[in-house]
Structures are given as C-alpha cells and as structure tokens.
C-alpha positions in Angstrom: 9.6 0.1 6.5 11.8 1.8 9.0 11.2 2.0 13.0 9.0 5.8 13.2 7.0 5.2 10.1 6.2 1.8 11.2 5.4 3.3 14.7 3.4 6.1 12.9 1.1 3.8 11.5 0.5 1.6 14.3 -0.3 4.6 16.2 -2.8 5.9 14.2 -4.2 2.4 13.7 -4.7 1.9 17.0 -6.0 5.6 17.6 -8.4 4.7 14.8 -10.3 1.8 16.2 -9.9 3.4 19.8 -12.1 6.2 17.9 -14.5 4.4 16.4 -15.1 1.8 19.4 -15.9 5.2 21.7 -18.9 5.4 18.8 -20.7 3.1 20.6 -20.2 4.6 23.9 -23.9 3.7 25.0 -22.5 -0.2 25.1 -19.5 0.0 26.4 -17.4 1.4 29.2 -15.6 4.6 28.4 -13.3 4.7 31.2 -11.8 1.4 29.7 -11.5 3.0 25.9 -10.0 6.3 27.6 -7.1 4.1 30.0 -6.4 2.2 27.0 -6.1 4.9 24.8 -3.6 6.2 27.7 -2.1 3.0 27.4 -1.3 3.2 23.9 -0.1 6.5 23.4 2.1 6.1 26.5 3.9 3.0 25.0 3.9 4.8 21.9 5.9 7.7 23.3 8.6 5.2 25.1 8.7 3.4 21.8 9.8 6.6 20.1 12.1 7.9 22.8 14.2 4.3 22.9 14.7 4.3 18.6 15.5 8.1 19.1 18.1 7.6 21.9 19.4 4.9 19.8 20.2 6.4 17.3 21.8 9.7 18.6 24.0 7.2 21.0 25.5 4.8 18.1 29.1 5.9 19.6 28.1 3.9 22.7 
C-alpha cells in the first residue's frame, strides 16, 4: 500500500471513531474529542505535506 492511500485510510479511521465517540457526547467531554480531532487532522496534513515535498525534491 503506498504512503497517501495508507494515510487516507488511517485518516478516515481515525475520523470514524472520533465520530462515533462524539455519539455519546452526554458521557464524555467534547472539548477533548474536538482537540483531538484537531490533533489528528493537523498531523495528518504535515504527514501529507512531508511525502509530497519528498517526492517533488528527489533531485535533492
């Protein structure tokens, strides 16, 4: 499986149970499901951006 597919799916993964642990919003705290959800799409984004600039500076 190759770097952005493999970062695709955790993504989503993690988005996914993110989603369905801010179902039961009544027992737990939803600032700490919305800075975690932050969290993840954050590293996420770096993730992406580091495999992109590696591969558009393989000359380096």
């Amino acid at each position: 499986m190759d770097p952005l597919t493999f970062g695709m799916v955790f993504l989503g993964a993690s988005g996914g149970t993110l989603c369905l642990l801010s179902a039961f919003d009544k027992h737990l705290n939803q600032s700490a499901i919305k800075i975690a959800l932050e969290f993840t799409k954050v590293g996420g984004l770096f993730w992406l951006l580091h495999h992109l600039a590696k591969s558009f500076m393989f000359w380096l």
